[in-house]
Backbone as a printed PyTorch tensor [residue, N CA C, xyz], in Angstrom:
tensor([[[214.7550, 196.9460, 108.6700],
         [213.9660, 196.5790, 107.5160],
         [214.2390, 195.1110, 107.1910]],

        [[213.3440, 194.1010, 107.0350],
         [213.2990, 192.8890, 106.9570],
         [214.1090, 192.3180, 105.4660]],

        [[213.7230, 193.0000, 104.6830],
         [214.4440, 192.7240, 103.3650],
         [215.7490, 193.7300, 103.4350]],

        [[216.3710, 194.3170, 103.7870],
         [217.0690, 194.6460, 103.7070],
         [218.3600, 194.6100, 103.2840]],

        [[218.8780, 193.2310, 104.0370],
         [220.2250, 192.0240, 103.5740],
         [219.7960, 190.7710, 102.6340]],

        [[218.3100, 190.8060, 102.1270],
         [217.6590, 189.4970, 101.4380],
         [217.5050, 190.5780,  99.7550]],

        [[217.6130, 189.1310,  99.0770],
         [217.2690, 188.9730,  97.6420],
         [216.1150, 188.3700,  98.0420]],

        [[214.7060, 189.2580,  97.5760],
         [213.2680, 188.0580,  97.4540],
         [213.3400, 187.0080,  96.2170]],

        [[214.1490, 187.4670,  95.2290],
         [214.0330, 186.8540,  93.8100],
         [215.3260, 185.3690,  94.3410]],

        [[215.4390, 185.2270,  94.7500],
         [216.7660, 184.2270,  95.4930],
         [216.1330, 182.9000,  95.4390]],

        [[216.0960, 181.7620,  94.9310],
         [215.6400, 180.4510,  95.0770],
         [216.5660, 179.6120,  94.2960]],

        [[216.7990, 177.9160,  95.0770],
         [217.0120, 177.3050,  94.2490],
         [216.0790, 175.9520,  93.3310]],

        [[215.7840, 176.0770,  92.4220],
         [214.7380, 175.4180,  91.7440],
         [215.0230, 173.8300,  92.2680]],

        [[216.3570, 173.6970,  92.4090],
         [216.1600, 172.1590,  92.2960],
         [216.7130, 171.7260,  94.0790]],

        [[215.8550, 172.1590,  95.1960],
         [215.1680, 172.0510,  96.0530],
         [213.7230, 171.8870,  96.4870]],

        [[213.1530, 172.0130,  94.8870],
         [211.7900, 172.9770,  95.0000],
         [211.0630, 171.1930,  94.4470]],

        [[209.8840, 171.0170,  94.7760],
         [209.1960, 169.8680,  93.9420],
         [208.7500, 171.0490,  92.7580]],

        [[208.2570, 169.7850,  91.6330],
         [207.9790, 170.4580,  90.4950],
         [206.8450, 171.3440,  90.1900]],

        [[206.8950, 171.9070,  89.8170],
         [205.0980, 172.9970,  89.7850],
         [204.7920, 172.4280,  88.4910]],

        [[204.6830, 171.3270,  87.6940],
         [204.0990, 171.2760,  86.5270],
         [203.0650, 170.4830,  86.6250]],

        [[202.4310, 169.4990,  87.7230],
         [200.9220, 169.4720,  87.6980],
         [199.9750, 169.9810,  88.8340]],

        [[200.7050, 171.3520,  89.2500],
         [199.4010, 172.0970,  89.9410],
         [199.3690, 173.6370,  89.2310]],

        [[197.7990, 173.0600,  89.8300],
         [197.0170, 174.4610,  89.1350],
         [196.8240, 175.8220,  89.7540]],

        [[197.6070, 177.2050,  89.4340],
         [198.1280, 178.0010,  89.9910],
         [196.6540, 179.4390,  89.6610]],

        [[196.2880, 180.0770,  91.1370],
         [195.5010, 180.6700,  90.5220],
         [196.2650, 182.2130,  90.8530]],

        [[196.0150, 183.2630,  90.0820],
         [196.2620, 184.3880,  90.6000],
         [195.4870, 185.7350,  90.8150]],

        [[195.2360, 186.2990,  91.4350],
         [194.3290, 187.3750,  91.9410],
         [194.6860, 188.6930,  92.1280]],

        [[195.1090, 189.8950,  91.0220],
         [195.6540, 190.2570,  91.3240],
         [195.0810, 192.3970,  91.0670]],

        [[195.2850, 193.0890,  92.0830],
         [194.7130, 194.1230,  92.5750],
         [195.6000, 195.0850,  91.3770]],

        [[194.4950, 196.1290,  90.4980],
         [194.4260, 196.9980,  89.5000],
         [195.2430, 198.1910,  90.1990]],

        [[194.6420, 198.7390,  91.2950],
         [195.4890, 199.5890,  92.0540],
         [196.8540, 199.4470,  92.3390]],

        [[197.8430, 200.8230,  91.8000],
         [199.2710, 200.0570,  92.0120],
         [199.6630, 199.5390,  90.5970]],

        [[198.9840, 199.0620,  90.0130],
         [199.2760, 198.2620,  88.4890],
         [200.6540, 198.7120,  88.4860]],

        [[201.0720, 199.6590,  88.3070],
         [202.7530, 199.6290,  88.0050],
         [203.7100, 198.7500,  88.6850]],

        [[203.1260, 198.8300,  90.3990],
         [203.8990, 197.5710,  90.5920],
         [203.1510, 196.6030,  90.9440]],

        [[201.7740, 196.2180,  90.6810],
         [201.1780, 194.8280,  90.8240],
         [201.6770, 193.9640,  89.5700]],

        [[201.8390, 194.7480,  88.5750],
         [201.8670, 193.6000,  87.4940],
         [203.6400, 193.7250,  87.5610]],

        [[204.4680, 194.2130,  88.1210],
         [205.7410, 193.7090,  88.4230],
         [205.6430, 192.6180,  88.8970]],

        [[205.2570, 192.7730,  90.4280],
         [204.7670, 191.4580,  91.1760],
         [204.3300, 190.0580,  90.5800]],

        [[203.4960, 190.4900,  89.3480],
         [202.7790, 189.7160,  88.8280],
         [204.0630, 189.1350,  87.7960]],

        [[204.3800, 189.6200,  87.2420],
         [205.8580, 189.0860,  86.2190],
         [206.5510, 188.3460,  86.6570]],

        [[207.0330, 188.7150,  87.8740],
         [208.5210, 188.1610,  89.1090],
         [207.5050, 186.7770,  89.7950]],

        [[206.3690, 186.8170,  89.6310],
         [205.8750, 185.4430,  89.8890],
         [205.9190, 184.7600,  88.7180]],

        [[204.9580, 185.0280,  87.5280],
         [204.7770, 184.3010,  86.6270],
         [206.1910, 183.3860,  86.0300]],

        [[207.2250, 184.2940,  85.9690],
         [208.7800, 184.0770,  85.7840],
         [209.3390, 182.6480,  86.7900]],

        [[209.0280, 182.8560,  87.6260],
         [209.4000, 181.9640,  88.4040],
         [208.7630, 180.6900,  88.3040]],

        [[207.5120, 180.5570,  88.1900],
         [206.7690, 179.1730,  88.4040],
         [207.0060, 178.8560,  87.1450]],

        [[206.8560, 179.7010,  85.6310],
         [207.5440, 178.5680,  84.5500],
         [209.0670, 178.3920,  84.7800]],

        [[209.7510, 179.0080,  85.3060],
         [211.1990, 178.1960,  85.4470],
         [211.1890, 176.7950,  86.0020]],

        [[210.3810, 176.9420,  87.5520],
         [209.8750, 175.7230,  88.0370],
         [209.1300, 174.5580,  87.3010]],

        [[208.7990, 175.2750,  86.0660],
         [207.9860, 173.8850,  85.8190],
         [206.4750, 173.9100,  85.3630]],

        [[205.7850, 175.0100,  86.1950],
         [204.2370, 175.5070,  86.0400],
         [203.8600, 175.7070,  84.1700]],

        [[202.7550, 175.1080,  84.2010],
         [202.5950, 175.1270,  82.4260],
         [201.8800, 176.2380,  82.5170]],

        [[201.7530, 177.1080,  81.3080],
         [200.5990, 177.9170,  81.5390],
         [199.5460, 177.7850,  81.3650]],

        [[198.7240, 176.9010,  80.3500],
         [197.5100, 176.6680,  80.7850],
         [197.3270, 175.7740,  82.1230]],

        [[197.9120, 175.9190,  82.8930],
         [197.5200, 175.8910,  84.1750],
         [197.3440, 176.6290,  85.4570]],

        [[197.5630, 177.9580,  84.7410],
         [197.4510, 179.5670,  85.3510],
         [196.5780, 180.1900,  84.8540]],

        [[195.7180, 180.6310,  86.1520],
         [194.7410, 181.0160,  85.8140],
         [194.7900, 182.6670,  86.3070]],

        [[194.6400, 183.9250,  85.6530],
         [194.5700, 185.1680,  86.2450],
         [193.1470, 186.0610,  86.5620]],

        [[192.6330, 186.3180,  87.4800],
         [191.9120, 187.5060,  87.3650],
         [192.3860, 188.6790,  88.3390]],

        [[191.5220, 189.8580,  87.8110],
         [191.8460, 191.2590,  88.3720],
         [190.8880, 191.6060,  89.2970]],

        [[191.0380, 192.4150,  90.1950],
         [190.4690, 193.0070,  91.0500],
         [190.3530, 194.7700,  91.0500]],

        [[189.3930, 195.6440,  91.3270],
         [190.1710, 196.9490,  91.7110],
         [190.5540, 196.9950,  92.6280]],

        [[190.7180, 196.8740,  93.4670],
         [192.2710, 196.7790,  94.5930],
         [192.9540, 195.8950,  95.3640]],

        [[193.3380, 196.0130,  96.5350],
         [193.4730, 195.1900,  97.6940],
         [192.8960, 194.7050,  98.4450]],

        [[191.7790, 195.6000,  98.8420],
         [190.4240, 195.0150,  99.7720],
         [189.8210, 193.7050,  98.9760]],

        [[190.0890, 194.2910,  97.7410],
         [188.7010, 192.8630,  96.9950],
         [189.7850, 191.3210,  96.8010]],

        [[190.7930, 191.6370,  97.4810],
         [191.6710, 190.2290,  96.4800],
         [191.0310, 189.0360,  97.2400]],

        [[190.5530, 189.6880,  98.6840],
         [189.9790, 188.4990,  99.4890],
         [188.5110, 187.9580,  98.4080]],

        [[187.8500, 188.7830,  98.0440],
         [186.0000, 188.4100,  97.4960],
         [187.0750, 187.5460,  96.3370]],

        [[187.5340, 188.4540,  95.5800],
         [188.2840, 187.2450,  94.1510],
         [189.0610, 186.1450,  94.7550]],

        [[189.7940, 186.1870,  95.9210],
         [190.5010, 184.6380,  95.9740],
         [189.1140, 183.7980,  96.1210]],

        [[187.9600, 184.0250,  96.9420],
         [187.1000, 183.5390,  97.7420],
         [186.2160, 183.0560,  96.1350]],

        [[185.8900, 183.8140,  95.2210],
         [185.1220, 183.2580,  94.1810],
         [186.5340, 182.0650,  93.3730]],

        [[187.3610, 182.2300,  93.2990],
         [188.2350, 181.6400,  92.7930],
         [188.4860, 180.1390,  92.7110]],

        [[188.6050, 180.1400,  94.0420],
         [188.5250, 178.8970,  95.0280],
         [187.3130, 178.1050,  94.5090]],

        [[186.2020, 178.5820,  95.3470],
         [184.6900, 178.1480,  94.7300],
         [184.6440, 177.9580,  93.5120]],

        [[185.0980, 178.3640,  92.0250],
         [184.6460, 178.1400,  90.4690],
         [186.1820, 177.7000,  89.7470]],

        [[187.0340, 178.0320,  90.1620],
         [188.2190, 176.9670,  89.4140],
         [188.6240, 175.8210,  89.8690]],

        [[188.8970, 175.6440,  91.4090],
         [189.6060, 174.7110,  91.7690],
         [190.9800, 174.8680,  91.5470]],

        [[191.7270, 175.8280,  92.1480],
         [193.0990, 175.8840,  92.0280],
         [194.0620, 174.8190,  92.7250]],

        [[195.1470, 174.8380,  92.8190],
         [195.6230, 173.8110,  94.1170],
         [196.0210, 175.0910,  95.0070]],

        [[196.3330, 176.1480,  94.3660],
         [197.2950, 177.5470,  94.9790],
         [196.4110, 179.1890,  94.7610]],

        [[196.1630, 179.4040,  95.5280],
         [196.2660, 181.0360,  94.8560],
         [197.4610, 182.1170,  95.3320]],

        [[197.6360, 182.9570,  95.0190],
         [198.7410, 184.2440,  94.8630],
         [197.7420, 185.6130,  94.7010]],

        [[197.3800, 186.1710,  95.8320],
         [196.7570, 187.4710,  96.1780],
         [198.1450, 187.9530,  95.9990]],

        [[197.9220, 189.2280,  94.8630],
         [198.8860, 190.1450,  94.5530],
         [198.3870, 191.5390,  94.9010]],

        [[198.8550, 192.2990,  95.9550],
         [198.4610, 193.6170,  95.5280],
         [199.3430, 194.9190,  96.3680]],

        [[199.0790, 196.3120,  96.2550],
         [199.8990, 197.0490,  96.4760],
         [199.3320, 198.1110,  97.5290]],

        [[199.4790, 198.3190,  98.9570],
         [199.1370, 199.7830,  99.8020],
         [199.9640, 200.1480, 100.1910]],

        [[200.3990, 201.8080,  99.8830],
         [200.9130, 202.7980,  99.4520],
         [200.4620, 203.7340, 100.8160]],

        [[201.0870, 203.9180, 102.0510],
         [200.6470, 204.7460, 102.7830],
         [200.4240, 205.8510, 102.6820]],

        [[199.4730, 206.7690, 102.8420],
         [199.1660, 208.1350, 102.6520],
         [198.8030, 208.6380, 103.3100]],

        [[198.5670, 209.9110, 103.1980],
         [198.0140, 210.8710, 104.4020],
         [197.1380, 210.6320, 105.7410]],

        [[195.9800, 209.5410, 105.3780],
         [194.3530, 209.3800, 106.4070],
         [194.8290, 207.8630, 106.8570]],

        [[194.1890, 207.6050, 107.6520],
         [194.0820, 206.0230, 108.0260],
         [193.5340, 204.8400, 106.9200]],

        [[193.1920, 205.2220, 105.9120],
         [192.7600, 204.3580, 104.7220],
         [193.9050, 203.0410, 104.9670]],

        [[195.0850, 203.4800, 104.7880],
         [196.3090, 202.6360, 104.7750],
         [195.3930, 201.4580, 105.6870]],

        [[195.6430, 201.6150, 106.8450],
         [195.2830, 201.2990, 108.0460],
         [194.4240, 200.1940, 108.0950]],

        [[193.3080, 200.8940, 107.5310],
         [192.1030, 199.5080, 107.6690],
         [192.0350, 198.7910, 106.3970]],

        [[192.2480, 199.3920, 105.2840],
         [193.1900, 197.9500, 104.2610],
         [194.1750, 197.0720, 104.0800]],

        [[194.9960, 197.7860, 104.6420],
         [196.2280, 196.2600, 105.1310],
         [195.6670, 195.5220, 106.3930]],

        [[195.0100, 195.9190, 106.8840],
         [194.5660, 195.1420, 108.2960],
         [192.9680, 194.3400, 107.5750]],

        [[192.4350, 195.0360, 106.3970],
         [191.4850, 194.1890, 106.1520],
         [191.9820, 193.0990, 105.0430]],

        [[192.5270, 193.6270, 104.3610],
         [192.9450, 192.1990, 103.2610],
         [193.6890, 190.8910, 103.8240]],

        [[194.8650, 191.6660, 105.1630],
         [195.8930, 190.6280, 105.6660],
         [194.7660, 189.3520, 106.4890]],

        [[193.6570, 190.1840, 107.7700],
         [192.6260, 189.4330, 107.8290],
         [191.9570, 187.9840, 106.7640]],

        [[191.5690, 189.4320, 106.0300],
         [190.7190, 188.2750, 105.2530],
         [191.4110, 187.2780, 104.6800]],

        [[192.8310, 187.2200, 103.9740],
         [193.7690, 186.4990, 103.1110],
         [193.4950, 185.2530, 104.3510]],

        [[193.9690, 185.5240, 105.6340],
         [194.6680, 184.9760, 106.6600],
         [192.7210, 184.1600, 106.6880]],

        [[191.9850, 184.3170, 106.9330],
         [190.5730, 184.0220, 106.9770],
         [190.3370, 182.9150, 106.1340]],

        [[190.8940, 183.0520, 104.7380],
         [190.3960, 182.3410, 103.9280],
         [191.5290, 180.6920, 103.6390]],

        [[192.7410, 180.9650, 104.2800],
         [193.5550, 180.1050, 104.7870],
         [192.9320, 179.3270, 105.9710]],

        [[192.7430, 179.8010, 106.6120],
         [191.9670, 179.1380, 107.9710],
         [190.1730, 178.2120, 107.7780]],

        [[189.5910, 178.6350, 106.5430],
         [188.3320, 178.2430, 106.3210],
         [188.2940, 177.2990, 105.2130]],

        [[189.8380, 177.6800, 104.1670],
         [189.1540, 176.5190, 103.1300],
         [190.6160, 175.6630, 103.3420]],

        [[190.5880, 174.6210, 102.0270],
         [191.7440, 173.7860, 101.6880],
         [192.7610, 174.2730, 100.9280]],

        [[192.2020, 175.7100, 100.2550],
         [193.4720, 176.1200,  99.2510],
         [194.2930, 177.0660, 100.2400]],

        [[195.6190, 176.9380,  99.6660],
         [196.0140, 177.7970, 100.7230],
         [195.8910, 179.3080,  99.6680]],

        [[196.1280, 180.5080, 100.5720],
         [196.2060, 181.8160,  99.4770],
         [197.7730, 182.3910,  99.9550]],

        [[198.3410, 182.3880,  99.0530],
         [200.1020, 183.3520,  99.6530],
         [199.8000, 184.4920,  99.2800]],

        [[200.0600, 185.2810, 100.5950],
         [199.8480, 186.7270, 100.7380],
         [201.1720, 187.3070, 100.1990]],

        [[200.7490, 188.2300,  98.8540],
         [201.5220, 188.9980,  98.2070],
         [201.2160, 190.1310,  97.8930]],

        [[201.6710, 190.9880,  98.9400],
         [200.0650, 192.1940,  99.0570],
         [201.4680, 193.2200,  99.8950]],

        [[202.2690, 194.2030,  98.8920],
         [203.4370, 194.7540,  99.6610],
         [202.0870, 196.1480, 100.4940]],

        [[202.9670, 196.4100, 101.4170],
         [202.3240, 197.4300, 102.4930],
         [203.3610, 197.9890, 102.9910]],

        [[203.4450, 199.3090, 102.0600],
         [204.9400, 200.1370, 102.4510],
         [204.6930, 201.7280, 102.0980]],

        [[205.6820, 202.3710, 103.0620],
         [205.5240, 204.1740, 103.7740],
         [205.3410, 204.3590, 102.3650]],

        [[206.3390, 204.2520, 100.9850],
         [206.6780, 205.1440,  99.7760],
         [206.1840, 204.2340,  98.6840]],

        [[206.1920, 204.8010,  97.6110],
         [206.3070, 204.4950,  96.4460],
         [207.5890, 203.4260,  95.9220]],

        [[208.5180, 204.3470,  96.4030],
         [209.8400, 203.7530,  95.6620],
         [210.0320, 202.2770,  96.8170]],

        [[209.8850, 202.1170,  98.0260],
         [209.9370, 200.9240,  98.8880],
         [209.1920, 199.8620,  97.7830]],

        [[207.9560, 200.2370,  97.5670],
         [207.2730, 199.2740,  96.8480],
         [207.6120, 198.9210,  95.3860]],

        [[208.4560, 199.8810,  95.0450],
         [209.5070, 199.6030,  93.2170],
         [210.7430, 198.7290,  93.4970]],

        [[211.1140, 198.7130,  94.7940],
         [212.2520, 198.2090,  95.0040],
         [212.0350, 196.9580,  95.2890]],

        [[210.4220, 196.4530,  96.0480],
         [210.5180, 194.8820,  96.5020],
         [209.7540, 194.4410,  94.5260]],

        [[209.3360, 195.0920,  93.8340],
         [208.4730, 194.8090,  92.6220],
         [209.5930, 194.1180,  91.4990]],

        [[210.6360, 194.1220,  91.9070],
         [211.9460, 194.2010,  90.3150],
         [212.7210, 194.3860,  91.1290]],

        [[212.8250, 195.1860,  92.1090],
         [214.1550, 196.5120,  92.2860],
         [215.1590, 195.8760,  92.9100]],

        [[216.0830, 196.7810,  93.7440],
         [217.1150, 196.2830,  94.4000],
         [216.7710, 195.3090,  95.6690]],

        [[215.4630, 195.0840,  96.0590],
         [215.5300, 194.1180,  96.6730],
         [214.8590, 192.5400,  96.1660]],

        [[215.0250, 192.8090,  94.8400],
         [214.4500, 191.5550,  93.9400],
         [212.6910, 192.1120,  94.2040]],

        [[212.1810, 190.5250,  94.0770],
         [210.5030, 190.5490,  93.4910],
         [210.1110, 189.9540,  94.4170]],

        [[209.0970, 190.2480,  95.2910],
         [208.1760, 189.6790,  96.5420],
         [207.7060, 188.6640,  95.5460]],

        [[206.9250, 188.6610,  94.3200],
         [206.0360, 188.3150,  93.4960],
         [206.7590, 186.4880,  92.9440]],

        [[208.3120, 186.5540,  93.4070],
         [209.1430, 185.5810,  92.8670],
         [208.8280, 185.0440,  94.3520]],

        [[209.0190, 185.4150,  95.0290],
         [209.0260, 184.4810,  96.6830],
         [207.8000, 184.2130,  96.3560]],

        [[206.8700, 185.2930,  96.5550],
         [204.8870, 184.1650,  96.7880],
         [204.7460, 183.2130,  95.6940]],

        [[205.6080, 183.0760,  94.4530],
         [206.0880, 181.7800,  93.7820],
         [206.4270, 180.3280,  94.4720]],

        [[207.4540, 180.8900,  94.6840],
         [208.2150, 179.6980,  95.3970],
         [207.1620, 179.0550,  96.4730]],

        [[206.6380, 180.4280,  97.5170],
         [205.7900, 179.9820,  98.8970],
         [204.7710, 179.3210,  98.1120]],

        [[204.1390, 178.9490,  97.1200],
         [202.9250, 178.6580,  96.7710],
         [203.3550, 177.1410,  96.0370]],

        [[204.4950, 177.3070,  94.9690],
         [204.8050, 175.9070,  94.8530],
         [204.4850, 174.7120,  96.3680]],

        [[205.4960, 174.9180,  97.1420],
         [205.6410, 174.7470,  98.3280],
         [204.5240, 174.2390,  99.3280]],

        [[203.4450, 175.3580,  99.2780],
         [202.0290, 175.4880,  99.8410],
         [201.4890, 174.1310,  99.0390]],

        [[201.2130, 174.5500,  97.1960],
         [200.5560, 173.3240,  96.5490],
         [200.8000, 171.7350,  97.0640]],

        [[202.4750, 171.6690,  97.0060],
         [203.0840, 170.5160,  97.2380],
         [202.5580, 169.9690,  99.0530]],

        [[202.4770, 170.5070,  99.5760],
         [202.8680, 170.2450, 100.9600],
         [200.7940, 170.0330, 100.8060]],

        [[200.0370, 170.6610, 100.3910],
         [198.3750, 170.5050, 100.1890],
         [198.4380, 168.9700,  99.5820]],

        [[198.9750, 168.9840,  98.5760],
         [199.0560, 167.5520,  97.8390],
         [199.7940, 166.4550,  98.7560]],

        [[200.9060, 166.3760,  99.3240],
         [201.3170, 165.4370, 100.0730],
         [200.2220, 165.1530, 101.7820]],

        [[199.8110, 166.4440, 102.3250],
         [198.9420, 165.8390, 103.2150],
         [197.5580, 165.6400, 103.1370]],

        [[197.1620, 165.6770, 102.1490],
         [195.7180, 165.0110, 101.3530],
         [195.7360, 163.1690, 100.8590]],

        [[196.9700, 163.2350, 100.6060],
         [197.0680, 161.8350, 100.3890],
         [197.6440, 161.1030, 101.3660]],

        [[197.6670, 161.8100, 102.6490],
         [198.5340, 160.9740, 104.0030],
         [199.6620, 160.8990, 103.7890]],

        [[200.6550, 161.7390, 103.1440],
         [202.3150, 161.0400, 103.5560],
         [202.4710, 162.3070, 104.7210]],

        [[203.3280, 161.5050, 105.4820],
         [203.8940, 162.4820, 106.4720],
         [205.1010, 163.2130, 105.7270]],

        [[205.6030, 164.3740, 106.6660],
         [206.9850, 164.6970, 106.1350],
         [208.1400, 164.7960, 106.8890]],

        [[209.2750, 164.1620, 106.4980],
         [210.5580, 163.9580, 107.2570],
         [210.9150, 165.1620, 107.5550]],

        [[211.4190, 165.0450, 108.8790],
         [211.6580, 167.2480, 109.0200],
         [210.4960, 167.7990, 108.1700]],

        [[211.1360, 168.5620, 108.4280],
         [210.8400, 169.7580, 107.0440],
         [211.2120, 169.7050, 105.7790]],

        [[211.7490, 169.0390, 105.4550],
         [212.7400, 168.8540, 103.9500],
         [211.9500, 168.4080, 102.6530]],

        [[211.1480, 169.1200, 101.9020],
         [210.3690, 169.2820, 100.7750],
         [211.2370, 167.6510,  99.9990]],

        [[210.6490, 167.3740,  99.2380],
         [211.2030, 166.0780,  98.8250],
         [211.4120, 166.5260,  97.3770]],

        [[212.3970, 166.0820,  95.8290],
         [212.7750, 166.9060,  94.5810],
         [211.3960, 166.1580,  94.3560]],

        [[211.0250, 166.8310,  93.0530],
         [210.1340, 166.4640,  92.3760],
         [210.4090, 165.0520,  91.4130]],

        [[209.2560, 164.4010,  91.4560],
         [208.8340, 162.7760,  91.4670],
         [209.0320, 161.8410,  92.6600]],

        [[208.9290, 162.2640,  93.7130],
         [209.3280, 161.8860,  94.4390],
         [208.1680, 161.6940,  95.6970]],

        [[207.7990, 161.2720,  96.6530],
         [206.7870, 160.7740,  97.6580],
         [207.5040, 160.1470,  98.9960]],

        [[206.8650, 160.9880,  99.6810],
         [207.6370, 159.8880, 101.0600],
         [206.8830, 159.3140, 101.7580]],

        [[206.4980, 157.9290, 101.9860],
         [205.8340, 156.7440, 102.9980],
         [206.4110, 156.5440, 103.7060]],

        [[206.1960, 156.4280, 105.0400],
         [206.5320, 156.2450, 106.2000],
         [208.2110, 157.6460, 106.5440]],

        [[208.7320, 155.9270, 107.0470],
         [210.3890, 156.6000, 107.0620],
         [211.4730, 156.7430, 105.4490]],

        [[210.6820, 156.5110, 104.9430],
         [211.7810, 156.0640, 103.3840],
         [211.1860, 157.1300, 101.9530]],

        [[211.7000, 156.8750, 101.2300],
         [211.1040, 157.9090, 100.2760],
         [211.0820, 157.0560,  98.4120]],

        [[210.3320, 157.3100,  98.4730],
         [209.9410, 156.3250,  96.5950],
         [209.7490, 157.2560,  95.8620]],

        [[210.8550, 157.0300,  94.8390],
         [211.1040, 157.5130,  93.7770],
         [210.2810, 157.0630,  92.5370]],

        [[209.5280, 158.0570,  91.8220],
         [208.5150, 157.8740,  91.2560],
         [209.2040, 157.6520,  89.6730]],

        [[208.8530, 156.9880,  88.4080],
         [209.2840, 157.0120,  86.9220],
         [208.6060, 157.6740,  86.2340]],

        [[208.9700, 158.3270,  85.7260],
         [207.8140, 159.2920,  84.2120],
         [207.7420, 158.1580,  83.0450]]])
């Protein structure tokens, strides 16, 4: 099991650039509500620690998982987010339903990454039980909903730095106020 030895709720903020001028959208599936809007908490929690204002979060609902793709997809088109956060929950059961909804939302999420400029962080748990999915929502394995936080800060920042041409040294996210040109890095003043 992938989470198994991991805390999802685990970050350190001041690695992170700042989330306080991008605009965060969220999309998040009615089905599950017990633990979508966990998900939905263990995110929201996180990006104001980071920094995210709230009128700069924007929420709508979906009835399930299949649709988070049509709502990220109108989302995109009529807000202008820098980020979205598809939240949602499949619960394996008896028939193949499971089956062709995690394989259709992961698609489409993955679709709509590939076609537009926003990126979408897939936060969409797909697990055998109930209780698997209480445990990544809050539970003992922390909040998926706090990671597609972090991944989306991250996503925004890294959208914003290669829109304006800076390259990036390694991999190494730069702290917030901060910009890197060329080989060197300029430190920005508030």
């Amino acid at each position: 099991m992938a989470t198994a030895n991991k805390n999802l709720s685990v970050y350190d903020k001041n690695k992170l650039p700042s989330a306080k001028d991008f605009r965060f959208g969220f999309v998040v599936s009615e089905w599950n509500d017990h633990i979508t809007e966990g998900l939905f908490s263990g995110a929201i929690e996180a990006l104001l620690d980071c920094g995210a204002l709230e009128g700069n979060i924007i929420r709508w609902n979906v009835p399930g998982s299949l649709e988070l793709v049509y709502g990220s997809k109108k989302m995109i088109e009529t807000q202008k987010p820098d980020v979205i956060i598809a939240i949602g929950c499949v619960i394996k059961g008896e028939t193949m339903h499971f089956d062709f909804v995690c394989d259709g939302v992961t698609q489409g999420i993955k679709d709509l990454n590939v076609a537009t400029d926003i990126p979408v962080i897939f936060c969409v748990l797909t697990d055998n039980t109930e209780r698997q999915s209480i445990e990544r929502s809050g539970g003992i394995h922390g909040n998926k909903g706090t990671e597609a936080a972090i991944a989306a800060i991250k996503m925004a920042y890294l959208r914003q730095q290669a829109n304006m041409g800076y390259q990036f040294q390694g991999q190494n996210l730069l702290t917030a106020n901060q910009i890197q040109i060329g080989d060197g890095t300029l430190k920005l003043e508030e």
